[in-house]
py3Dmol code that shows the C-alpha trace and the ligand (Angstrom):
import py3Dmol

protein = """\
ATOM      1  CA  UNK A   1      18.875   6.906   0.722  1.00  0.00           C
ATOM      2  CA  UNK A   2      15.996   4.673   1.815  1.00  0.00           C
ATOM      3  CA  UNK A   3      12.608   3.801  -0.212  1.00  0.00           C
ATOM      4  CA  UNK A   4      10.152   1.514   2.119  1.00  0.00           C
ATOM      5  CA  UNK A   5       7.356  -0.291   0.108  1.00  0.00           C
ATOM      6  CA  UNK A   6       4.265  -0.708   2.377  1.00  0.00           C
ATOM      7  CA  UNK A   7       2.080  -3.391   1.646  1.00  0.00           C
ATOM      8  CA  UNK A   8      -1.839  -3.552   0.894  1.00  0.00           C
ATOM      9  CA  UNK A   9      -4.219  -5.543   2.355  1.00  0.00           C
ATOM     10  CA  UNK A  10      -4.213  -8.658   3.504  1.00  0.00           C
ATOM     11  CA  UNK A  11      -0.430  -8.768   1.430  1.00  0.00           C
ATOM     12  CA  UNK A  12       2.984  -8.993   2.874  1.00  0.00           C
ATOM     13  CA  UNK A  13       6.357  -7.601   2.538  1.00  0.00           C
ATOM     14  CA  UNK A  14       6.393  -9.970  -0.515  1.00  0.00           C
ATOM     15  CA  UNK A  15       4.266  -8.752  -2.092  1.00  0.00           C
ATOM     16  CA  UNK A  16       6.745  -6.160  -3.604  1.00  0.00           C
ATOM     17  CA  UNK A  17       9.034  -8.823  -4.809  1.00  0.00           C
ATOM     18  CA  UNK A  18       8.849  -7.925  -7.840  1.00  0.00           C
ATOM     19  CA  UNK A  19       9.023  -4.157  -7.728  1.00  0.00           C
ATOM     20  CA  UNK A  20      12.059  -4.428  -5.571  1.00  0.00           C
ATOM     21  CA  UNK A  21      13.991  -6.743  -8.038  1.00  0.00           C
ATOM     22  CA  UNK A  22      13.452  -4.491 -11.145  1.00  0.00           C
ATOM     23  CA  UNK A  23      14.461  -0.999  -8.491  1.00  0.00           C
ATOM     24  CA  UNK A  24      17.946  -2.958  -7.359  1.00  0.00           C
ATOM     25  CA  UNK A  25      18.746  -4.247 -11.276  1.00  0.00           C
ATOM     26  CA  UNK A  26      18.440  -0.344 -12.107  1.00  0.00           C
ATOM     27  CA  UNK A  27      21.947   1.072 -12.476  1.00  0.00           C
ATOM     28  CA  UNK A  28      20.619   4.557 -12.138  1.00  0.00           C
ATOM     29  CA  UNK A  29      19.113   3.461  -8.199  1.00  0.00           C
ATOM     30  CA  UNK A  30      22.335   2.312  -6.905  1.00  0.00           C
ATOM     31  CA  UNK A  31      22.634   4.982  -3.999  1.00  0.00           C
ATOM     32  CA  UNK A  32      19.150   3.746  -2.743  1.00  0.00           C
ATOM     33  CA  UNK A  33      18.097   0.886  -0.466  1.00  0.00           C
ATOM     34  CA  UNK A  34      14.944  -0.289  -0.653  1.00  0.00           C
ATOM     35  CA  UNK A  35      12.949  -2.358   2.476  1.00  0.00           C
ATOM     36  CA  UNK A  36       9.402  -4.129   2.028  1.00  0.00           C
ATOM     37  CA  UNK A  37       8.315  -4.964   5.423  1.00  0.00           C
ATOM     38  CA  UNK A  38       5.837  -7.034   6.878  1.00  0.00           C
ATOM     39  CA  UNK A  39       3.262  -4.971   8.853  1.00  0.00           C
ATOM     40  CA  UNK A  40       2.842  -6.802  12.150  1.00  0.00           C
ATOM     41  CA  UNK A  41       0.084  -9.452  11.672  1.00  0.00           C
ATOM     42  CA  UNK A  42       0.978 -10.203   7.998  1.00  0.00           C
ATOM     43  CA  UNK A  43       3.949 -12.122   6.601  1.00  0.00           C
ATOM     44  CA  UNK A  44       6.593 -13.196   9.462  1.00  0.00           C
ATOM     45  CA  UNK A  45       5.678 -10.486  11.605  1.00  0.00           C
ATOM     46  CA  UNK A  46       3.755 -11.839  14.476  1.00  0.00           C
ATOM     47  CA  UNK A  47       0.392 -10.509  15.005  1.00  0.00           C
ATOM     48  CA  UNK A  48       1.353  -8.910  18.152  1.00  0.00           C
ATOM     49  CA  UNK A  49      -1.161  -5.805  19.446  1.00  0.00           C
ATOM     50  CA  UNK A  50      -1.734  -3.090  18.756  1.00  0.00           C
ATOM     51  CA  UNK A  51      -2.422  -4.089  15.128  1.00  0.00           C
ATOM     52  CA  UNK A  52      -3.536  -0.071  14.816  1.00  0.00           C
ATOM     53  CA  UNK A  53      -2.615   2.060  11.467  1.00  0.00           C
ATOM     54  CA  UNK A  54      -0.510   4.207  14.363  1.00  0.00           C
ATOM     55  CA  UNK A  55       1.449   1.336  15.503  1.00  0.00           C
ATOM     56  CA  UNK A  56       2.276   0.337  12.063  1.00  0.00           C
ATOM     57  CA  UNK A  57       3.361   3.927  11.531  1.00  0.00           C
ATOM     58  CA  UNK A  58       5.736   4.071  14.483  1.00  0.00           C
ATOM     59  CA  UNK A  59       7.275   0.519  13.938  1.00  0.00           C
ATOM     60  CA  UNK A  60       7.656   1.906  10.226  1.00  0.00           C
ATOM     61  CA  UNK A  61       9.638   5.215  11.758  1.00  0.00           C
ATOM     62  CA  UNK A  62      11.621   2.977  14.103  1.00  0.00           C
ATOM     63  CA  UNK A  63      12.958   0.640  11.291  1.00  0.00           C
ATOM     64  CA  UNK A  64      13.708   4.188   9.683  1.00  0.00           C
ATOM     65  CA  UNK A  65      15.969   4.363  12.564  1.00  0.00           C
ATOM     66  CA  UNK A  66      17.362   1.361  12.904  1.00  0.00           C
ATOM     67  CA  UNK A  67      18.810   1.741   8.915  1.00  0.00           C
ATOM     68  CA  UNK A  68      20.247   4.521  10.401  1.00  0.00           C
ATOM     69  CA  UNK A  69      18.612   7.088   8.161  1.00  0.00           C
ATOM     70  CA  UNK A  70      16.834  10.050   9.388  1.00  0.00           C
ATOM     71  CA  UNK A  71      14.366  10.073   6.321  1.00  0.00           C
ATOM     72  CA  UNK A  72      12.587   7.343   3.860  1.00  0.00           C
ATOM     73  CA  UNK A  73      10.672   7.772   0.490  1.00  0.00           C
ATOM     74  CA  UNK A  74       7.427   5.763   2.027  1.00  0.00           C
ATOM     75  CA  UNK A  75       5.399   4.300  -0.593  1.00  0.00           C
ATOM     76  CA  UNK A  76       1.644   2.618   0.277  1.00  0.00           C
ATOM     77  CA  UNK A  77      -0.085   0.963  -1.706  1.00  0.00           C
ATOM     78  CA  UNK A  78      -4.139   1.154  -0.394  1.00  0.00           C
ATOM     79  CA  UNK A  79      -4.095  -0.231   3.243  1.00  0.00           C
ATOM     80  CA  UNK A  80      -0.152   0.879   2.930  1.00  0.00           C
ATOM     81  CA  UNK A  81      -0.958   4.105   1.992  1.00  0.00           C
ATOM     82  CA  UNK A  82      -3.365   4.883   5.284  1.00  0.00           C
ATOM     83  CA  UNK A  83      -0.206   3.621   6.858  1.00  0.00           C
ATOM     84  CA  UNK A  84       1.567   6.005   5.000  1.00  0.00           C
ATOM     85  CA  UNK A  85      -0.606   9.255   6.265  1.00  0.00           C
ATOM     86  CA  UNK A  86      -0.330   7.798   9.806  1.00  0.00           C
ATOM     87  CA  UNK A  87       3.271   7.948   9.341  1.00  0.00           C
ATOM     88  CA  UNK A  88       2.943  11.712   8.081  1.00  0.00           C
ATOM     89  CA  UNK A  89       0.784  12.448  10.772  1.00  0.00           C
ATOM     90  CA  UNK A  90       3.313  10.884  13.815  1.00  0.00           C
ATOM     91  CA  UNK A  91       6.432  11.481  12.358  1.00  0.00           C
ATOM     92  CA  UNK A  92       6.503  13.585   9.758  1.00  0.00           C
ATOM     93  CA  UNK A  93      10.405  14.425  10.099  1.00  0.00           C
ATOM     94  CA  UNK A  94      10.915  10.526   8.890  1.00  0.00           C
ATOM     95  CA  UNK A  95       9.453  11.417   5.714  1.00  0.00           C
ATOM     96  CA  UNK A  96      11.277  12.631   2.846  1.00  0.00           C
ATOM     97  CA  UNK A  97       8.695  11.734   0.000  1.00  0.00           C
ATOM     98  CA  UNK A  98       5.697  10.116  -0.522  1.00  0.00           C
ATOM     99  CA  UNK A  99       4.153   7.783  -2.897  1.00  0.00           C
ATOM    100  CA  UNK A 100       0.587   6.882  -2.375  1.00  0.00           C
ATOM    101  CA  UNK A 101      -0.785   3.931  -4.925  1.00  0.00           C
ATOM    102  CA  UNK A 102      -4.200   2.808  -5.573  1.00  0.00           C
ATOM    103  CA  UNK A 103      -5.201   4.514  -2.247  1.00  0.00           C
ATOM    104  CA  UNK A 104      -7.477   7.201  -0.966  1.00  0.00           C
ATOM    105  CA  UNK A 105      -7.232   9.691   1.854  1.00  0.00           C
ATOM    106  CA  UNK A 106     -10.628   9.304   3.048  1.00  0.00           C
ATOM    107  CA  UNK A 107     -12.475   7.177   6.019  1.00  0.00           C
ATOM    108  CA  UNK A 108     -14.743   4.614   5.577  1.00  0.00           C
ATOM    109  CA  UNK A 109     -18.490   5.452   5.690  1.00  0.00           C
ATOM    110  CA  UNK A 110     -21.020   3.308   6.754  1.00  0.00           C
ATOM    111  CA  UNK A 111     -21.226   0.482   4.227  1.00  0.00           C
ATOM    112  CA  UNK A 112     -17.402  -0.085   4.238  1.00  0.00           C
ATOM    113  CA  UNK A 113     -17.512  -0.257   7.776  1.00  0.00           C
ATOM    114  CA  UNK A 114     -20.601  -3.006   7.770  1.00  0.00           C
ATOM    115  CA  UNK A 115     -18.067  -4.336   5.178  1.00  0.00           C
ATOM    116  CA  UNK A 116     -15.333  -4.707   7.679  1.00  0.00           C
ATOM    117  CA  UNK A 117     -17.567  -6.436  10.600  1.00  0.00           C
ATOM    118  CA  UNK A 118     -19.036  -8.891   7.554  1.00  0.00           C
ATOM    119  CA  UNK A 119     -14.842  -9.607   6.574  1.00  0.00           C
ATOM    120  CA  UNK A 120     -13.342  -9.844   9.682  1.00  0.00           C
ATOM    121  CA  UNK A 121     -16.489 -12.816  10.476  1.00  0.00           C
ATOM    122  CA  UNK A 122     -15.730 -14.541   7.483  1.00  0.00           C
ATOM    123  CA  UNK A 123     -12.122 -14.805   8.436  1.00  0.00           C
ATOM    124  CA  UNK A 124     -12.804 -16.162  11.445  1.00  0.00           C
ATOM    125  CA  UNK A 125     -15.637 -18.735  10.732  1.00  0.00           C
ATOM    126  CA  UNK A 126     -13.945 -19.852   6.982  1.00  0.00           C
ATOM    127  CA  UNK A 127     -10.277 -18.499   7.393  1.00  0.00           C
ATOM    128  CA  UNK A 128      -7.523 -16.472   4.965  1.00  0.00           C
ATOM    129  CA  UNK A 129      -8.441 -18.437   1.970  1.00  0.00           C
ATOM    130  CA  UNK A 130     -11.678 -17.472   2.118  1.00  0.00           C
ATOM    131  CA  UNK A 131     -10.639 -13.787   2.492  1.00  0.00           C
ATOM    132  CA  UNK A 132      -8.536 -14.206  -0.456  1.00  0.00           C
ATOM    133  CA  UNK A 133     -11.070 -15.171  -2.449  1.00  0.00           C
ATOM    134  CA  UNK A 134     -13.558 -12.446  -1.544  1.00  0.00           C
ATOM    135  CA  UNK A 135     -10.377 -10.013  -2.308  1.00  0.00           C
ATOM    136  CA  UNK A 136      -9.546 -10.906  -5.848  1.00  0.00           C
ATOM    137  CA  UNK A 137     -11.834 -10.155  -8.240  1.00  0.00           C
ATOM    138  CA  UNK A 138     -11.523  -6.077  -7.061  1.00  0.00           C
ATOM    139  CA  UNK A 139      -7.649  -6.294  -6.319  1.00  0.00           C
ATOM    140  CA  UNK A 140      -7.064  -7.053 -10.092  1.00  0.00           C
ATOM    141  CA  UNK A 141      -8.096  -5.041 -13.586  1.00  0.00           C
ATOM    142  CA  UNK A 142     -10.126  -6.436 -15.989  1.00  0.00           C
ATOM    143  CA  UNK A 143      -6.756  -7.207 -18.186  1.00  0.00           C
ATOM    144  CA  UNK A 144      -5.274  -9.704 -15.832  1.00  0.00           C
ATOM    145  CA  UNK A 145      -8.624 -11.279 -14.811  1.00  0.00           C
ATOM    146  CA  UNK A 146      -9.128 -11.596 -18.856  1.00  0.00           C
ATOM    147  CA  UNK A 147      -5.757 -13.407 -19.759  1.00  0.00           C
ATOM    148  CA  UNK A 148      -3.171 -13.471 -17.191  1.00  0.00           C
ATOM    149  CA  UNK A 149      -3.748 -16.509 -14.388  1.00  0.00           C
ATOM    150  CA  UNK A 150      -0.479 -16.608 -12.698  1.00  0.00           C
ATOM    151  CA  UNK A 151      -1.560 -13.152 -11.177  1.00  0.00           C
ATOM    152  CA  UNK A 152      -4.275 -14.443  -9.918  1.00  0.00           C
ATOM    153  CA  UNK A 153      -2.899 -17.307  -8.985  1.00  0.00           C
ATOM    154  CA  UNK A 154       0.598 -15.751  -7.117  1.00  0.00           C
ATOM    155  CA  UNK A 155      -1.840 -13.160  -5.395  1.00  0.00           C
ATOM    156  CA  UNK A 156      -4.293 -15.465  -3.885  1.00  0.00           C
ATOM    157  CA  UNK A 157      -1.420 -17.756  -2.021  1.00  0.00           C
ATOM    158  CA  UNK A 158       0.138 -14.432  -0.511  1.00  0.00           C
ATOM    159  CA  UNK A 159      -3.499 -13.607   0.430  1.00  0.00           C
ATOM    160  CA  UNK A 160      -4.229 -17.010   1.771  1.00  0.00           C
ATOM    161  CA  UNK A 161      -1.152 -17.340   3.730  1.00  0.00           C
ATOM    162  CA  UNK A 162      -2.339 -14.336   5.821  1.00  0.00           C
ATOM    163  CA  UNK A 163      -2.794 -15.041   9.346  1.00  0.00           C
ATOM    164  CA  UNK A 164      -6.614 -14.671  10.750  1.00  0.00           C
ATOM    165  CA  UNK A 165      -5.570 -12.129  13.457  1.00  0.00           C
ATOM    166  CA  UNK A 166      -3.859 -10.209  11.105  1.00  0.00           C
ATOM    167  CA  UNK A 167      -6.741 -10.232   8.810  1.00  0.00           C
ATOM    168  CA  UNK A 168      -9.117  -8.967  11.501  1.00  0.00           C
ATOM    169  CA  UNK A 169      -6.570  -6.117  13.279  1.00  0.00           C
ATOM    170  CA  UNK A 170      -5.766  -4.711   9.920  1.00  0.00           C
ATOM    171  CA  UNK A 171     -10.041  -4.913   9.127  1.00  0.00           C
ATOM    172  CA  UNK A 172     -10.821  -3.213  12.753  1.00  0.00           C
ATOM    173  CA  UNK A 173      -7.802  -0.461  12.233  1.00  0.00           C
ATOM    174  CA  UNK A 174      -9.294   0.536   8.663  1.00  0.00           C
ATOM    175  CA  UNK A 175     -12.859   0.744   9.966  1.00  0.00           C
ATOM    176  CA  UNK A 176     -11.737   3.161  12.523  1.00  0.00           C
ATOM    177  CA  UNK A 177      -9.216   5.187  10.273  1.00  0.00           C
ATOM    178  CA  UNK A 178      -9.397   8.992  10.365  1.00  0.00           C
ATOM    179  CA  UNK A 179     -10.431  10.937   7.863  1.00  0.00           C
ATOM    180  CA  UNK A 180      -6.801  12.027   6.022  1.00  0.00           C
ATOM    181  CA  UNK A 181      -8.722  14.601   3.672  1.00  0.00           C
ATOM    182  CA  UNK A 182      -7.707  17.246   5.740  1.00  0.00           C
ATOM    183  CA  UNK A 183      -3.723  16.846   5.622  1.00  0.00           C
ATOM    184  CA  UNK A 184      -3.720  16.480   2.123  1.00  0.00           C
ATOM    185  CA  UNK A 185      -3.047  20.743   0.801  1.00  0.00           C
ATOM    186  CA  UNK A 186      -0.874  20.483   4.163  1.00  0.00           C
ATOM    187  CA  UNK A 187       1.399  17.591   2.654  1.00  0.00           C
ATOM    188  CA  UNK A 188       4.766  19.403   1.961  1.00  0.00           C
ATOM    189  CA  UNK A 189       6.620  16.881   0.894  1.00  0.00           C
ATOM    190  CA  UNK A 190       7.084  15.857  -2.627  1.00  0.00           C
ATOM    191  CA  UNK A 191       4.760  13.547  -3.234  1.00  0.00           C
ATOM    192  CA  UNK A 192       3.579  11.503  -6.386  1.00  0.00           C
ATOM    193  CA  UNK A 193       0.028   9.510  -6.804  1.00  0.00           C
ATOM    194  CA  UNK A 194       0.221   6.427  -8.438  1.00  0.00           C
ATOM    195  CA  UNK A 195      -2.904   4.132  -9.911  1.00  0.00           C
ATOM    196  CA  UNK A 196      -3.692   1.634 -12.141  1.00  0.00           C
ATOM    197  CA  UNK A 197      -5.735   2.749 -15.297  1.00  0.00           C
ATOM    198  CA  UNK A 198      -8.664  -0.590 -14.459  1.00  0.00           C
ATOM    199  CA  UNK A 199      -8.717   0.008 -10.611  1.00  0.00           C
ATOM    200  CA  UNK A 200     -12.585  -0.067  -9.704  1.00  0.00           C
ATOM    201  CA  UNK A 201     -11.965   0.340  -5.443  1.00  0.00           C
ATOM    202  CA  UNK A 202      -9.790   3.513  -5.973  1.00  0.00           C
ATOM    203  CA  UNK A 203     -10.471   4.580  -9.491  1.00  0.00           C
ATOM    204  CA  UNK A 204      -8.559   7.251 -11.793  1.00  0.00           C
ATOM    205  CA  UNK A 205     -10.657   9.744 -10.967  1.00  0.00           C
ATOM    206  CA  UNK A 206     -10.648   9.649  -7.159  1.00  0.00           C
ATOM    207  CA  UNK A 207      -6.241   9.574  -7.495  1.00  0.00           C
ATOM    208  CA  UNK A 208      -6.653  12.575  -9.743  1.00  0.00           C
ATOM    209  CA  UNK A 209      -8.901  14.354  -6.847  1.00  0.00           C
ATOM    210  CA  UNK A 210      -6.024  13.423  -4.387  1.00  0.00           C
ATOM    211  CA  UNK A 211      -3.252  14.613  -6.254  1.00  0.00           C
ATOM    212  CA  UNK A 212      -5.309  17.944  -7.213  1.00  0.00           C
ATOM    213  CA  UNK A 213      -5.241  18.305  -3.382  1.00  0.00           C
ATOM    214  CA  UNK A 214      -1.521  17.961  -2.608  1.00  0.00           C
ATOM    215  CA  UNK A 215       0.227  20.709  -3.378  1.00  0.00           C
ATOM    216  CA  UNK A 216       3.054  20.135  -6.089  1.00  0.00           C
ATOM    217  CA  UNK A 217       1.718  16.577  -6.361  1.00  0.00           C
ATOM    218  CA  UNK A 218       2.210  14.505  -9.930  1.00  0.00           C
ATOM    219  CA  UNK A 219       0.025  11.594 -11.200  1.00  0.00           C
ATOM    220  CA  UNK A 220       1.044   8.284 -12.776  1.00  0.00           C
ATOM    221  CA  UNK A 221      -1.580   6.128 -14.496  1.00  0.00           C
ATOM    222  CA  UNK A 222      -0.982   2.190 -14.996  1.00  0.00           C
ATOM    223  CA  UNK A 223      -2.206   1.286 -18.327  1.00  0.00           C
ATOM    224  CA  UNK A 224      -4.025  -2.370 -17.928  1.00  0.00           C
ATOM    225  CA  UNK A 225      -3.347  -2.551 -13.738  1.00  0.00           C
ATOM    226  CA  UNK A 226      -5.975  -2.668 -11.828  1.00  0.00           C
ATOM    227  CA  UNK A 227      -6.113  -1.800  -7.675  1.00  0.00           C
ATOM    228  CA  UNK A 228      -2.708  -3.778  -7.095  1.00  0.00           C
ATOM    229  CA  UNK A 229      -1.173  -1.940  -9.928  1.00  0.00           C
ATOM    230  CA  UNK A 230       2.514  -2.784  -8.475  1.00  0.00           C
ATOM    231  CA  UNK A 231       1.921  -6.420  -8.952  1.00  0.00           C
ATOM    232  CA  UNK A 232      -0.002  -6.800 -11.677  1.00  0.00           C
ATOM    233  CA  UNK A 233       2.527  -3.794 -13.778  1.00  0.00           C
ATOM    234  CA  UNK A 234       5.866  -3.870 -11.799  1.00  0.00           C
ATOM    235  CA  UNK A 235       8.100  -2.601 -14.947  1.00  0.00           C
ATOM    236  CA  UNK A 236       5.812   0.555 -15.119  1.00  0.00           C
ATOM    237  CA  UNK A 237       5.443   0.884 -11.468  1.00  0.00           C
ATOM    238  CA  UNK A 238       9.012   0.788 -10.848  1.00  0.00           C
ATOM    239  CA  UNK A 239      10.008   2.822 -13.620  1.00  0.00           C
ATOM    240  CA  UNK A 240       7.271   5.552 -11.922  1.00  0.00           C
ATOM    241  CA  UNK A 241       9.028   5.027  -8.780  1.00  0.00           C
ATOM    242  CA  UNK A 242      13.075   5.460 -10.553  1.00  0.00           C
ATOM    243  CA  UNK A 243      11.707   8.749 -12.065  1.00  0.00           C
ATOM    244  CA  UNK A 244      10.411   9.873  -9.125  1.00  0.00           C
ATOM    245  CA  UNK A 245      13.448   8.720  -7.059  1.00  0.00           C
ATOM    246  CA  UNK A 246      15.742  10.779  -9.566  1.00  0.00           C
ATOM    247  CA  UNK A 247      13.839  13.819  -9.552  1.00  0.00           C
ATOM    248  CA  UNK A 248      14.654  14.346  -5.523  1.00  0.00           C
TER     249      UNK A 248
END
"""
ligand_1 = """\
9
MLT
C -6.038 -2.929 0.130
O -5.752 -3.349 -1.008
O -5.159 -2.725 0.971
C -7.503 -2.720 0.466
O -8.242 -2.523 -0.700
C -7.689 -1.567 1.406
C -9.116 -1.430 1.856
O -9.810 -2.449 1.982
O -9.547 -0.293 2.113
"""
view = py3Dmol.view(width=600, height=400)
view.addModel(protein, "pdb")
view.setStyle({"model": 0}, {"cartoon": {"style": "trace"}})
view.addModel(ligand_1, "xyz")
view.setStyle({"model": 1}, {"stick": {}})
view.zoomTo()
view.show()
């Protein structure tokens, strides 16, 4: 059995470190492997086109394959969860669960897109560490911007390490998602929504909508996580994930 962690935006496969360690100490997980892999442009993978949600999605089915599996448990967190839908959409025979974390189903309307162009110039005139910067202070709740530093800290280095075509691919493929509204009461898969309690870009409220729209679907709150809930709360986030795991 197979859980792959998708990352967020602009993250890496590491950015699940943490997650990962406290799912392989668990006893009660031992049947399941568990891959975090870098989405081409970010982490080792080379930013090699098409850096499109789709192409994620099918390089995501083939390493599916290649474990020599014929389903996963996907699990996205934001940018990884439009990655996720893409993979439901494409392949939806890879897919034996889903988790979707601090993410939303819809497009981006017109501000978020202006958003995008204004990013994606930044990163090229000033770089990653200037995207990192710009990305903190909504990728983390008010609790861990109050007292806790080394989140801060440990997220703006992955950020920062980033490549600037990876940055930009992953801003143009967002601007240009689809709308994934639609396949939500269509999921059939079972499929749990996860979010932190303090996340301001995909609030409570918005995850509650979702799961309301999925049929069968459960919700898990984060208390004091914010929009990278699995980084800033990894014991509760992976004990969300073991209980889901078991219940399949
Ligand atoms: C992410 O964390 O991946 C981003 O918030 C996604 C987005 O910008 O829509």
């Amino acid at each position: 059995m197979l859980l792959v962690l998708i990352h967020g935006f602009p993250h890496a496969g590491a950015f699940w470190t943490p997650v990962v360690d406290r799912l392989r100490a668990r006893p009660d997980l031992a049947g399941w492997r568990v891959e975090a892999p870098d989405l081409r442009g970010f982490g080792a993978a080379p930013p090699e086109p098409p850096l499109t949600l789709d192409r994620h999605a099918d390089d995501l089915a083939a390493l599916i394959e290649r474990a020599g599996e014929r389903q996963a448990v996907v699990c996205g967190l934001s940018m990884g969860g439009y990655v996720a839908f893409a993979l439901w959409r494409r392949h939806p025979e890879r897919v034996r669960a889903l988790v979707l974390a601090d993410t939303r189903a819809g497009a981006d309307d017109e501000a978020q897109r202006a958003k995008r162009v204004a990013l994606a110039e930044t990163a090229r005139r000033e770089g990653a560490a200037a995207v990192a910067e710009s990305q903190l202070p909504g990728a983390l709740g008010r609790t861990a911007r109050a007292g806790e530093p080394a989140l801060a800290e440990g997220l703006r280095a992955l950020m920062a390490s980033a490549s600037v075509d990876g940055i930009v691919g992953a801003l143009e493929a967002m601007r240009t998602r689809p709308d994934s509204t639609p396949l939500l009461p269509a999921i059939t898969v079972p499929t749990l929504v996860v979010v932190g309690a303090e996340d301001v870009l995909t609030p409570p409220r918005d995850s509650r909508a979702m799961a309301d729209a999925i049929p069968g679907a459960t919700l898990v709150e984060i208390p004091a996580a914010g929009h990278v809930s699995a980084w800033e709360r990894p014991d509760a986030f992976a004990d969300a994930l073991a209980d889901f795991l078991r219940g399949l």
